[in-house]
BATIGU-919053 format. One record per residue (C-alpha): residue number from 1; y, x, z. Coordinates in nm, 2 decimals, always signed. Layout:
residues N
(NUM, (Y, X, Z))
...
This chain:
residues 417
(1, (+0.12, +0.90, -3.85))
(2, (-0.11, +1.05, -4.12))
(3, (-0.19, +0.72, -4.28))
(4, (+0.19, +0.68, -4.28))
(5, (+0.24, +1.01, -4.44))
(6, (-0.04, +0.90, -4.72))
(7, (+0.14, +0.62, -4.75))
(8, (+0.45, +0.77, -4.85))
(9, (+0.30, +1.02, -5.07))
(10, (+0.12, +0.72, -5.28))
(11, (+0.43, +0.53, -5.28))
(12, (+0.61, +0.87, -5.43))
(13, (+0.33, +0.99, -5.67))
(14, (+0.32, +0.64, -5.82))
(15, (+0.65, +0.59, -5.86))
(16, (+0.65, +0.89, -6.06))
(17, (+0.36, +0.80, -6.29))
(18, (+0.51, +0.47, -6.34))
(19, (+0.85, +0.59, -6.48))
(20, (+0.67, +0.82, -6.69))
(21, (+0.42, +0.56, -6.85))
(22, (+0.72, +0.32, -6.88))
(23, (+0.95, +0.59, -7.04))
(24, (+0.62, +0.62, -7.28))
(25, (+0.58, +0.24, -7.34))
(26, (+0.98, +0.21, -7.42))
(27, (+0.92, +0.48, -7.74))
(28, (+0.99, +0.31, -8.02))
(29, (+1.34, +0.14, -7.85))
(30, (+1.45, +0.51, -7.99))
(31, (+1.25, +0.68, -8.20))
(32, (+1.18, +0.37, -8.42))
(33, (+1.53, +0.39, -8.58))
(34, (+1.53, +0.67, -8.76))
(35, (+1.17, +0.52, -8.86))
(36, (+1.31, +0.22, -8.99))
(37, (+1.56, +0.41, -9.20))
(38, (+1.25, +0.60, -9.34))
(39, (+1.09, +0.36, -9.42))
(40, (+1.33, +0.12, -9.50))
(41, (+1.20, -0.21, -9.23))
(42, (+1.36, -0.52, -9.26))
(43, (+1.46, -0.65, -8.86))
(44, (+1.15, -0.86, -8.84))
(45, (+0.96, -0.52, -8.90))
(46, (+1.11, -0.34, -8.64))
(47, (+1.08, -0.57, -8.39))
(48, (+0.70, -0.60, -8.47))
(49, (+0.72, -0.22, -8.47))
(50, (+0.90, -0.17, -8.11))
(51, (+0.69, -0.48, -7.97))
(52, (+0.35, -0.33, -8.10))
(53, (+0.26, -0.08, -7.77))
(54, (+0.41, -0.40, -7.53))
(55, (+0.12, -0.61, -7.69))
(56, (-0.16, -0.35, -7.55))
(57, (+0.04, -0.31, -7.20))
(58, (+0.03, -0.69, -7.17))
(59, (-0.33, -0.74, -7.29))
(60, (-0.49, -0.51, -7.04))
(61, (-0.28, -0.60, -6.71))
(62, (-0.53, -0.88, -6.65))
(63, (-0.83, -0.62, -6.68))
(64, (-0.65, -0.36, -6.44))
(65, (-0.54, -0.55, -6.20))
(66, (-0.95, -0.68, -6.11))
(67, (-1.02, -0.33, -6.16))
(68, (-0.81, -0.20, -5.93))
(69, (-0.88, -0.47, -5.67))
(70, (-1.25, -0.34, -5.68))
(71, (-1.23, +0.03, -5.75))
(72, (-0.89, +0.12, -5.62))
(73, (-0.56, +0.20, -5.70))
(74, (-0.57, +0.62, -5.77))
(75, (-0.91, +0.61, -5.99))
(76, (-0.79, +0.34, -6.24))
(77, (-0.44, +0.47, -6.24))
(78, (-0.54, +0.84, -6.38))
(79, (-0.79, +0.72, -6.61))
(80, (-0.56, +0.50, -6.77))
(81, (-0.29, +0.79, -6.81))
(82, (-0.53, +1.05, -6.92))
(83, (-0.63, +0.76, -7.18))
(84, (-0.28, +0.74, -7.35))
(85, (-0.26, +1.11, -7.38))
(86, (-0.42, +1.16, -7.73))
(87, (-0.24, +0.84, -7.90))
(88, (+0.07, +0.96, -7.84))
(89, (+0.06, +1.29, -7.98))
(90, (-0.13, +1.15, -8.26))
(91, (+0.23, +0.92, -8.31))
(92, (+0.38, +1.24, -8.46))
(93, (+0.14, +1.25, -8.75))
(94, (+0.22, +0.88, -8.84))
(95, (+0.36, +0.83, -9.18))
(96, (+0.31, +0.49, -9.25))
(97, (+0.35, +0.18, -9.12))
(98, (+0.04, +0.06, -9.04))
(99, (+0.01, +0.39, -8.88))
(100, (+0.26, +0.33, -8.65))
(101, (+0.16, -0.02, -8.57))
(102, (-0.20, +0.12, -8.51))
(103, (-0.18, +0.41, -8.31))
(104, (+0.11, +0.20, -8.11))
(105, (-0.18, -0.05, -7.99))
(106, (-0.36, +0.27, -7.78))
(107, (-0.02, +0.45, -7.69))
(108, (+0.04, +0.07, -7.52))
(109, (-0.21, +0.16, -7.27))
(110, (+0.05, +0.33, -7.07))
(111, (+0.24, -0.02, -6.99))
(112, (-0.07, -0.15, -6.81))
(113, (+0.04, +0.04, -6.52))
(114, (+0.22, -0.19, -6.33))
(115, (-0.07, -0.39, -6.25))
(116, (-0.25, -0.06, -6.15))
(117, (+0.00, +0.05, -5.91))
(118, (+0.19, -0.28, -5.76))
(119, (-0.18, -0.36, -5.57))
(120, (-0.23, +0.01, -5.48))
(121, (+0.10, +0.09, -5.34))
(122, (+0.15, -0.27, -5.16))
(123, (-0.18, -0.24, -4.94))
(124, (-0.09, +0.08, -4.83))
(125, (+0.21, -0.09, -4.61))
(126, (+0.25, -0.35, -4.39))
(127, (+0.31, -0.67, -4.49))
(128, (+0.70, -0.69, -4.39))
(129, (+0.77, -0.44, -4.61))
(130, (+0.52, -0.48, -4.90))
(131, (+0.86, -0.60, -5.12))
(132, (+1.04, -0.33, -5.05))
(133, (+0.74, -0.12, -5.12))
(134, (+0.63, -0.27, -5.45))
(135, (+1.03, -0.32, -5.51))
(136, (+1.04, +0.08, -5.52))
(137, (+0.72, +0.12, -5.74))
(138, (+0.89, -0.10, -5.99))
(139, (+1.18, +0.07, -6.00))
(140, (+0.98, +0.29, -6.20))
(141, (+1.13, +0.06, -6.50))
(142, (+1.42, +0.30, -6.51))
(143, (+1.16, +0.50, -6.73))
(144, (+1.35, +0.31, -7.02))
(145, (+1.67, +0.50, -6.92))
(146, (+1.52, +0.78, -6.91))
(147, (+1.43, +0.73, -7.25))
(148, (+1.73, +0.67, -7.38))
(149, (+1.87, +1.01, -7.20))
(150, (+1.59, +1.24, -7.30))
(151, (+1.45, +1.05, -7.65))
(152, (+1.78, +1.06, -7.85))
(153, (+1.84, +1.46, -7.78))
(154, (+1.55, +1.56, -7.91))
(155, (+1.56, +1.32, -8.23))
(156, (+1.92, +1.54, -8.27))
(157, (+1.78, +1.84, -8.21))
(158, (+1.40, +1.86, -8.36))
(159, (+1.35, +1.48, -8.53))
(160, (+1.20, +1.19, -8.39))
(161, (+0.84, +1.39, -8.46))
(162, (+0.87, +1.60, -8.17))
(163, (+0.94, +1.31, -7.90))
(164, (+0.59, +1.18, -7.87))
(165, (+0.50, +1.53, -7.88))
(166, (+0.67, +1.63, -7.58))
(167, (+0.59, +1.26, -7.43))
(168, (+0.24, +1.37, -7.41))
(169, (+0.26, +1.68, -7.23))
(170, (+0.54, +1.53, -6.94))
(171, (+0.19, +1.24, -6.95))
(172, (-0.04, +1.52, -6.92))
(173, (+0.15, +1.67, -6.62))
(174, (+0.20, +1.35, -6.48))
(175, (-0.16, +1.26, -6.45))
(176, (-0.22, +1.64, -6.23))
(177, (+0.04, +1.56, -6.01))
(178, (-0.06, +1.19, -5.95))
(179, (-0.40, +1.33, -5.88))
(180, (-0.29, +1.64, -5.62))
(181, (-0.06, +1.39, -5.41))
(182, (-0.22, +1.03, -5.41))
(183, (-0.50, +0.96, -5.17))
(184, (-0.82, +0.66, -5.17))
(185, (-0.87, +0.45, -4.89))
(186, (-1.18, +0.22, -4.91))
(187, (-1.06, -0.06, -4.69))
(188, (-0.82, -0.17, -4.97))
(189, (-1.09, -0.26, -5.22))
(190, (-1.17, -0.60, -5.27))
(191, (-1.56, -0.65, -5.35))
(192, (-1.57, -0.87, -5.59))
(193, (-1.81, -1.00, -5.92))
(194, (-1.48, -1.18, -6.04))
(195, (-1.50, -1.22, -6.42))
(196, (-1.20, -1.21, -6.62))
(197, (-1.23, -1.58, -6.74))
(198, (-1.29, -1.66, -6.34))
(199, (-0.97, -1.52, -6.29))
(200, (-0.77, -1.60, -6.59))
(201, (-0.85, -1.98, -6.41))
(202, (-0.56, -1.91, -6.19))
(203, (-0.38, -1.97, -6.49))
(204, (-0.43, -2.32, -6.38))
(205, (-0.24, -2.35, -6.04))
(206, (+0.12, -2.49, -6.12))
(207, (+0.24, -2.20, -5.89))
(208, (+0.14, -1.90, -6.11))
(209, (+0.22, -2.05, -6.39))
(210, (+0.58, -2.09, -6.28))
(211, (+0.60, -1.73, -6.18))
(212, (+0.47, -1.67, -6.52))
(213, (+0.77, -1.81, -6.67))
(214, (+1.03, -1.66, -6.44))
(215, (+0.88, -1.29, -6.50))
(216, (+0.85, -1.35, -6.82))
(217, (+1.29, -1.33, -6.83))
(218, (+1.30, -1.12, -6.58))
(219, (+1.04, -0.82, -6.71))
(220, (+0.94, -0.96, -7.06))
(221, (+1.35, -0.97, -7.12))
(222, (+1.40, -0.67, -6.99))
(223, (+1.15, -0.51, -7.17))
(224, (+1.25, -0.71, -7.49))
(225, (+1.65, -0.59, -7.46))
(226, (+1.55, -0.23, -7.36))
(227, (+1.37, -0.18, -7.70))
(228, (+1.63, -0.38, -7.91))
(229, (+1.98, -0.24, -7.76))
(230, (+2.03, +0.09, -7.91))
(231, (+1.98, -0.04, -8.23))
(232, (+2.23, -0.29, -8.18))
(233, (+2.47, -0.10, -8.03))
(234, (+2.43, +0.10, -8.39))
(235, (+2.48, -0.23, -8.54))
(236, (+2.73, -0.39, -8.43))
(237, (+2.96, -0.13, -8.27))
(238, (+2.87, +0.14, -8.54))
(239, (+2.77, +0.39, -8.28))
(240, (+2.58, +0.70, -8.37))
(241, (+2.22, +0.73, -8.17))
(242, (+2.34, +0.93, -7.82))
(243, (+2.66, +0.75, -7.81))
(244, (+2.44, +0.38, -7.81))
(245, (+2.16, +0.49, -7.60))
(246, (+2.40, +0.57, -7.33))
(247, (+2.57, +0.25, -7.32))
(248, (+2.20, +0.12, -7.35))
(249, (+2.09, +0.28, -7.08))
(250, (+2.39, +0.13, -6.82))
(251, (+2.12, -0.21, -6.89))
(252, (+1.78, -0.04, -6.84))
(253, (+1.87, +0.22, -6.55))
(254, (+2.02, -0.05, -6.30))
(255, (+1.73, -0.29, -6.42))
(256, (+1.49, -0.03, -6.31))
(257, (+1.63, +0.16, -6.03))
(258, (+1.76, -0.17, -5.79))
(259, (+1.46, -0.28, -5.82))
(260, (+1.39, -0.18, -5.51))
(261, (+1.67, -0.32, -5.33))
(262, (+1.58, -0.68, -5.49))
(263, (+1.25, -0.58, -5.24))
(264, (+1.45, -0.56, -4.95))
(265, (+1.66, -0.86, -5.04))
(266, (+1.32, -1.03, -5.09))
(267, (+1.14, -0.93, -4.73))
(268, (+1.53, -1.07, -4.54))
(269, (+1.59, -1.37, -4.72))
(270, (+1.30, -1.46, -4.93))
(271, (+1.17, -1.48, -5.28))
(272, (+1.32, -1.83, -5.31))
(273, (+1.66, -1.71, -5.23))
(274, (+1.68, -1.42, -5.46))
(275, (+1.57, -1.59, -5.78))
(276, (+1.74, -1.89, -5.73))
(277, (+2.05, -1.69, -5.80))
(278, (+1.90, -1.48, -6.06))
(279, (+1.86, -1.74, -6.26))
(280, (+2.19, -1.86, -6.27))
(281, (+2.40, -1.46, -6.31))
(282, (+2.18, -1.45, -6.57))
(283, (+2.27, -1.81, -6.73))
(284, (+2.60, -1.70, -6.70))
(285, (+2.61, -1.38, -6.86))
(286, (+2.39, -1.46, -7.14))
(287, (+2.64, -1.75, -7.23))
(288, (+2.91, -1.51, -7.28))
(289, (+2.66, -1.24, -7.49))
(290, (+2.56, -1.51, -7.71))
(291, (+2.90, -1.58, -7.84))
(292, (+2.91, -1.40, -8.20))
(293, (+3.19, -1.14, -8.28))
(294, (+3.45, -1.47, -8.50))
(295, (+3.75, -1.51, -8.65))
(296, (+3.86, -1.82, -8.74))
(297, (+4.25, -1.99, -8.85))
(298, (+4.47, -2.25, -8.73))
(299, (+4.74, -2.43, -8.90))
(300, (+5.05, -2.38, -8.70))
(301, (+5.39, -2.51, -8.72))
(302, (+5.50, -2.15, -8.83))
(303, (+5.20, -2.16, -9.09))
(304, (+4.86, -2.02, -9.07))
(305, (+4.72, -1.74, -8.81))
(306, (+4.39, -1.59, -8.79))
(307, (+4.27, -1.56, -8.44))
(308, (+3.92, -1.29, -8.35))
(309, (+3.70, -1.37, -8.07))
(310, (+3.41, -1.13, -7.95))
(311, (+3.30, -0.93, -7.67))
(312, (+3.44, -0.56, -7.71))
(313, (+3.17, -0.29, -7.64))
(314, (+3.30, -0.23, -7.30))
(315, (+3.27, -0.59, -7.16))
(316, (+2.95, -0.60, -7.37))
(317, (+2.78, -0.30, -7.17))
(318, (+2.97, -0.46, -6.84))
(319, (+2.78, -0.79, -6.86))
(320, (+2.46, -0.62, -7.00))
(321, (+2.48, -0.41, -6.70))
(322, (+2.51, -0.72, -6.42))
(323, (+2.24, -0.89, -6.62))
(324, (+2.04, -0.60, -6.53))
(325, (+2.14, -0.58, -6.16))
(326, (+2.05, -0.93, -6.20))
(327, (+1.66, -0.89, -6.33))
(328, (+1.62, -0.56, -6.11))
(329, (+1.63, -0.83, -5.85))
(330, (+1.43, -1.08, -6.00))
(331, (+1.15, -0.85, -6.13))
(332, (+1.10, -0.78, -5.73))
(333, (+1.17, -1.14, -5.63))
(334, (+0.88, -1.27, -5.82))
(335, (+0.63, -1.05, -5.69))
(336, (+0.76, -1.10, -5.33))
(337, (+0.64, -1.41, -5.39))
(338, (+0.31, -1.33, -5.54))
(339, (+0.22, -1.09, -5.22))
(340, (+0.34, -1.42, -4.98))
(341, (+0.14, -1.67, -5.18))
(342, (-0.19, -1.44, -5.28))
(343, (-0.21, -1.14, -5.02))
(344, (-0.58, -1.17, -5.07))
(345, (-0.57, -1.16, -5.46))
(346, (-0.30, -0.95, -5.54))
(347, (-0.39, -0.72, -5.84))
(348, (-0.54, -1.04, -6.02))
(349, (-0.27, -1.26, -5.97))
(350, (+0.02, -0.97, -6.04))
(351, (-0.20, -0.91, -6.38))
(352, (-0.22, -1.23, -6.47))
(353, (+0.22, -1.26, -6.39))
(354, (+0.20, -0.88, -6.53))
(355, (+0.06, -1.00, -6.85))
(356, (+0.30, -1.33, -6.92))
(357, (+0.59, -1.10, -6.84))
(358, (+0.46, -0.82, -7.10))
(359, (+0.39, -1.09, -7.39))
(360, (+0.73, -1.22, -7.33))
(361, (+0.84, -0.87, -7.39))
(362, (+0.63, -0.85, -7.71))
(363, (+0.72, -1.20, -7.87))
(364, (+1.09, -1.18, -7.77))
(365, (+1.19, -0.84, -8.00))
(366, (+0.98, -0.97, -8.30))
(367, (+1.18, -1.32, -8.26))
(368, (+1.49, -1.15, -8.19))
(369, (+1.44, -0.95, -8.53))
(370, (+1.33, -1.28, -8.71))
(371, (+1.66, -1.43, -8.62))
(372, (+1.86, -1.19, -8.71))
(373, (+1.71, -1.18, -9.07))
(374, (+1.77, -1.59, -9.10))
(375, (+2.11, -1.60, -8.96))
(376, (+2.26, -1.26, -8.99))
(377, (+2.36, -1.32, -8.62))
(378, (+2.29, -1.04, -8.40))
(379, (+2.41, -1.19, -8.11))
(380, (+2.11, -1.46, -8.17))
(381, (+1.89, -1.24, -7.94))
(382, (+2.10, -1.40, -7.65))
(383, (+2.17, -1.73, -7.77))
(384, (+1.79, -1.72, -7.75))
(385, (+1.76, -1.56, -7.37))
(386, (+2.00, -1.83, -7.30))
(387, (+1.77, -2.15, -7.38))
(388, (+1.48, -1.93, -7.19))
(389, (+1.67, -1.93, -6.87))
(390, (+1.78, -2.27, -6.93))
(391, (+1.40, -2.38, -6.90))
(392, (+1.38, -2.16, -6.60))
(393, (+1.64, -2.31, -6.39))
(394, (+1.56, -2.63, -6.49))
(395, (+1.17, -2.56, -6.39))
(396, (+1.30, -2.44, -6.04))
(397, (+1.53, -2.67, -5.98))
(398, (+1.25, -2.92, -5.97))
(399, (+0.99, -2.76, -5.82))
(400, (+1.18, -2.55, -5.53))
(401, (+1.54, -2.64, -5.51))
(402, (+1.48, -3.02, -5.54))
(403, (+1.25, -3.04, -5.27))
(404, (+1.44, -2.82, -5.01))
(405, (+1.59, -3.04, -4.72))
(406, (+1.95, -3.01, -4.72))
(407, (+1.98, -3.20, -4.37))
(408, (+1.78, -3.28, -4.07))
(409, (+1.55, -3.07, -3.80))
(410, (+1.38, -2.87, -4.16))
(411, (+1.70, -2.81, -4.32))
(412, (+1.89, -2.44, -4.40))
(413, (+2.14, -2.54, -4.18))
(414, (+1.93, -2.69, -3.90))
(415, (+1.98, -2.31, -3.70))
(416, (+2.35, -2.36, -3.67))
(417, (+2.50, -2.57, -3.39))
């Protein structure tokens, strides 16, 4: 019973951390509007700008998740908050671009987390409910809602300078807490001389590689959209900065919080199952969000009429917030099948997955920006998505789906008579 208690209280303490780094990580989604009115950024430069700390996050999952297989789970984790503490109350002294871009590389740190805690938390449970476990820790992604509910008041109220000020004392606090509650247990590290390049090898089985790809929607997406949304909202609905993070935030919170419920959907009917039909809600809603706000005219027999076809901002912010039902599900998915396929390797494998999804969260918002400056579309940024989980299913479909017996002793069905 008192490892179980322990248990709980890492699972909690984490948790907690986690949404805090990630509410950290997801700054500039916010605060870097007001900075690119100040100094006057072109799309491409704010997507660079808001995709600068995921590039660090991404980096250093790899790293993390060996280091936490050898040294454990509650060391690494408050080193690596304490860490982030000075860069982002430095971010409040920025004044220049290159300033930002900088001192975003180090405030970055912060996103590394996942790769810290997913190992940590999942060998302090039983493997039946590792997803569930590491489905809860990851719901610690709703730190980008809480972002967009905490960020945009103070930018009203003191300016965006005060937000990483106040950032890095709720860090500060975080790291104490994580400390007081979480607990070490020695039997969960791995000895290992693993080298990075030794493990970045893995990159070679067709199996992580694939899972790659498939996190790299569901987290580097999410990550991508989280950072871009309120300023689109702003765009393309003319909504002031509280009004859009709101609406922004009915993507990120159900991306991060169900999360944990994609883990329990994972442990009953399998990874497979669940990302199979992630896959295609997302296909489908990313169709409809790529279809650009147009009006266009048609010769009648009465004479000419001017019809207007475009997603209003409330079934806008309804699809945005299945696709991120959708994802919270996935996100857990993909590492239920990580902790199925590698229970002996998990923090290098879910670094190495960690790390594809995080790129894909720092390419995606400097492509959507580049995008929107060729084509003046801003719906682009899904017509893109779109072709992404277009290679997914595709990839899946061949792989998985494909080979799955659809009759005989094997088959789904076989088990009823």
């Amino acid at each position: 019973m008192e490892q179980r208690g322990k248990a709980i209280s890492v699972l909690i303490v984490s948790t907690l951390a986690f949404t805090v780094c990630f509410m950290v990580w997801m700054m500039f989604g916010v605060i870097g509007i007001p900075i690119k009115k100040a100094l006057n950024l072109n799309a491409t430069e704010f997507g660079l700008l808001t995709a600068t700390p995921v590039l660090t996050g991404s980096l250093i999952r790899v790293p993390l998740g060996i280091w936490t297989d050898k040294y454990g789970g509650r060391i690494v984790m408050a080193i690596l908050m304490a860490c982030a503490v000075p860069a982002i109350w430095l971010m409040a002294y920025a004044t220049e671009y290159w300033h930002f871009l900088a001192i975003g590389l180090f405030v970055g740190l912060a996103g590394g987390s996942f790769s810290v805690g997913t190992p940590y938390v999942a060998r302090w449970f039983p493997k039946k409910q590792q997803g569930f476990a590491m489905g809860v820790y990851g719901a610690g992604n709703s730190g980008a809602a809480v972002n967009k509910f905490v960020a945009p008041a103070i930018v009203v109220a003191f300016g965006w300078t005060m937000v990483p000020q106040v950032y890095a004392a709720i860090m500060l606090g975080t790291v104490i807490v994580f400390w007081l509650f979480s607990h070490t247990d020695p039997t969960h590290q791995v000895p290992s001389n693993t080298k990075f390049s030794e493990q970045l090898r893995a990159l070679k089985d067709p199996k992580v590689l694939k899972y790659c790809q498939y996190y790299s929607i569901v987290f580097g997406g999410y990550v991508a959209l989280s950072l871009w949304m309120v300023q689109y909202y702003v765009g393309e609905y003319g909504l002031d900065i509280r009004a859009a993070a709101l609406l922004a935030a009915c993507f990120s919170l159900p991306g991060g919080v169900l999360r944990a419920i994609g883990g329990w959907l994972s442990d009953k009917y399998g990874a497979h199952s669940v990302t199979w039909w992630v896959m295609w809600v997302s296909w489908i809603c990313l169709f409809l969000l790529s279809y650009p706000q147009t009006d266009f005219s048609i010769n009648t027999v009465n004479g000419m009429k001017t019809f207007h076809i475009g997603l209003n901002v409330y079934a806008f912010t309804l699809l945005m917030a299945v696709l991120g039902v959708a994802w919270a599900f996935g996100k857990a998915s993909v590492f239920k099948y990580i902790s199925d396929d590698y229970p002996g390797n998990i923090g290098a494998i879910s670094g190495i997955v960690g790390l594809a999804g995080g790129l894909g969260g720092f390419v995606l918002p400097i492509m959507f920006g580049a995008l929107m400056d060729i084509t003046g579309v801003r719906s682009s940024a899904f017509m893109l998505m779109y072709g992404v989980v277009w290679v997914s299913l595709i990839w899946m479909y061949w792989t998985e789906v494909r080979r799955t017996e659809v009759m005989g002793p094997r088959s789904s069905s076989a088990g009823f008579k």
